[in-house]
C-alpha positions, 0 to 999 in steps of 0.5 A: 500500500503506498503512503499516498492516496490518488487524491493526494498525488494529484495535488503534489503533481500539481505542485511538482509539475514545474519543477519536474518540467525544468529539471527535464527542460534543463535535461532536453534543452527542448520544449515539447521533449521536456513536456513529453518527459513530464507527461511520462513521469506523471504515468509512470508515478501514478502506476508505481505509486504503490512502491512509495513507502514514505511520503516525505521522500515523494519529491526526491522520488518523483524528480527521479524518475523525471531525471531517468525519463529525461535522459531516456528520451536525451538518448533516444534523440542524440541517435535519431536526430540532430540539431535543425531548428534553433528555436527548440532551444530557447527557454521556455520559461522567462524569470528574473534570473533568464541570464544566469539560466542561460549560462546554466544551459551551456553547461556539461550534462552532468553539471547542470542537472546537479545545479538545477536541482541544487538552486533551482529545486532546492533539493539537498546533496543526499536527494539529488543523490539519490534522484540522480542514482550516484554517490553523495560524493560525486553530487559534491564534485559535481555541484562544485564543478558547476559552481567553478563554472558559473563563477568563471561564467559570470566573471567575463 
């Protein structure tokens, strides 16, 4: 039995779904990608639900399977397409930090989803671990990394 009701996945859903959108945007670098990952995480929470134990770990749980969905469709795209129309890359969203998401955009893979989950989703190193699948100590590695490089970014 999970520790969720139907009534209540649909309220955190809700109130997940950006997060999961720019996690799997920053991801994807493309719109209809990043709603497809979302579409896909949603499904596939909703028919492994039943395997949450703790509600208190849902939101770390479900930006996981975001991350895998996401990386799942970066995969099958890198083989099947290439880069033809520019416009997929602009964001999506606008805030009062598009500049600095910019440069969060430029950077490696493995930078960038620890630095927006990080900063953008406010997650902690041992949540980011475990969405992520890796050692706390590379989610370290990895956040200071992207921290060198937005600082490098930002002084030019």
């Amino acid at each position: 039995m999970s520790a969720i009701d139907t009534e209540r996945f649909v309220d955190l859903i809700r109130e997940y779904t950006p997060n999961l959108y720019r996690l799997a945007y920053g991801i994807l670098h493309n719109r209809d990608d990043a709603e497809d990952a979302v579409c896909e995480t949603i499904l596939k929470a909703y028919e492994k639900l039943h395997t949450l134990r703790k509600a208190e770990c849902f939101r770390a749980w479900i930006m996981q399977i975001a991350a895998n969905e996401a990386k799942r469709i970066y995969a099958r795209n890198k083989k099947n397409t290439s880069v033809e129309n520019m416009e997929d890359y602009m964001p999506a969203f606008t805030d009062d930090y598009h500049e600095l998401w910019d440069i969060v955009m430029e950077m490696d893979l493995v930078y960038r989803e620890v630095v927006i989950l990080y900063f953008y989703e406010q997650l902690s190193i041992k949540e980011i671990a475990k969405a992520l699948q890796i050692p706390e100590g590379t989610v370290k590695s990895r956040l200071s990394r992207g921290k060198s490089q937005l600082k490098t970014y930002l002084e030019k």
